[in-house]
LUMTIKE-661414 format. One record per residue (C-alpha): residue in one letter; x negated, z negated, y. Coordinates in steps of 0.5 Angstrom, whole numbers, padded with zeros to 4 digits, always signed. Each point is the difference from the previous one (the first is absolute). Layout:
// LUMTIKE-661414
AXZY ...
//
This chain:
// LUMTIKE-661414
X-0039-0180-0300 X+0004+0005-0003 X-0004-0001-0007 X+0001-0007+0000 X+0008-0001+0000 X+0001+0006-0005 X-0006-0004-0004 X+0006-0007+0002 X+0006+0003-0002 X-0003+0002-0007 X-0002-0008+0000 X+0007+0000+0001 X+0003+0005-0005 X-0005-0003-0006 X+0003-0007+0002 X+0007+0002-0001 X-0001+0002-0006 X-0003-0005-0002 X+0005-0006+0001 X+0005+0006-0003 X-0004+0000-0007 X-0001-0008+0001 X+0008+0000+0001 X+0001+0004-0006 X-0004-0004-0004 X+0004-0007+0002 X+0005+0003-0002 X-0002+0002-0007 X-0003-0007-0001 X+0006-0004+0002 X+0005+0004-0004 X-0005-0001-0006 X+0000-0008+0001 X+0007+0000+0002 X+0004+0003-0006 X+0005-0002-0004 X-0001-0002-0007 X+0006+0000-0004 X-0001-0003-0006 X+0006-0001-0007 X+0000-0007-0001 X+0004-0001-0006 X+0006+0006-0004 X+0005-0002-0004 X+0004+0004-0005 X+0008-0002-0002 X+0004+0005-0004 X+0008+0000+0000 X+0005+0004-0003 X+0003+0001+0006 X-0004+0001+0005 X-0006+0003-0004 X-0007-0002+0000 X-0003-0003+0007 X-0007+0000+0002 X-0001-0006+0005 X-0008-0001+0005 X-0001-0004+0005 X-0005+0003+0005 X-0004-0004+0004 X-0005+0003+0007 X-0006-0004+0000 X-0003+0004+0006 X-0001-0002+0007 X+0005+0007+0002 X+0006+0002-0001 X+0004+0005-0006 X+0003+0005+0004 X+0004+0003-0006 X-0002-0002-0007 X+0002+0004-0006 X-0001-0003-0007 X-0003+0006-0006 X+0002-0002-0008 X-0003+0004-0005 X+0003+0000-0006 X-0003+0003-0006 X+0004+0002-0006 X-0005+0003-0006 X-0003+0006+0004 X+0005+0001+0005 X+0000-0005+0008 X+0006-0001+0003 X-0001-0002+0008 X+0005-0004+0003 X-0001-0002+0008 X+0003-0005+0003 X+0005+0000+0007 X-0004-0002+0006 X-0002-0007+0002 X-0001-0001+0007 X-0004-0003+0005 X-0003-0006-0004 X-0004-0005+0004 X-0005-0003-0002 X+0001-0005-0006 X+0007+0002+0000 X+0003+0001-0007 X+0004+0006-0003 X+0004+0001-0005 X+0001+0007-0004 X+0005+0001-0005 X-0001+0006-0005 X+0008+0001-0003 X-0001+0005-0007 X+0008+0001-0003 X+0002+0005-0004 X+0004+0004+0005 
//
């Protein structure tokens, strides 16, 4: 008798980290399919004399979740030295939403 509920309660143990794993799993699988996808539809580019040069993108999240907080990277390459600028947050875009970000290069 006692042989047949230690034997029970390993059962028990094994299928409780069974739906642990299976649960985790889920999880990985609904993150992967449900993920944001920013994408930049368009850049336009304008220059001033006051206001310096202005870079312009429209972003669009094409995914099925939501963009919590979204930076945008430019690069730009000068010969052989790389200048990076990066971007003020976006915050939470939804789905098919449309941002827009504006990178302002002046010569202060």
């Amino acid at each position: 008798m006692l042989l047949v509920s230690f034997l029970d309660g390993i059962k028990n143990f094994g299928l409780v980290i069974l739906s642990l794993c299976t649960v985790l799993y889920a999880r990985k699988t609904y993150l992967a399919t449900n993920t944001p996808r920013i994408i930049v539809k368009s850049t336009k580019y304008s220059s001033t004399r006051d206001k310096g040069d202005t870079l312009v993108f429209h972003m669009n999240n094409f995914g099925k979740g939501i963009a919590v907080k979204t930076y945008l990277i430019l690069e730009s390459k000068d010969g052989s030295e790389v200048t990076n600028y990066l971007s003020k947050p976006e915050v939470t875009i939804e789905t098919d939403e449309e941002r827009e970000i504006r990178f302002n290069f002046s010569e202060n």
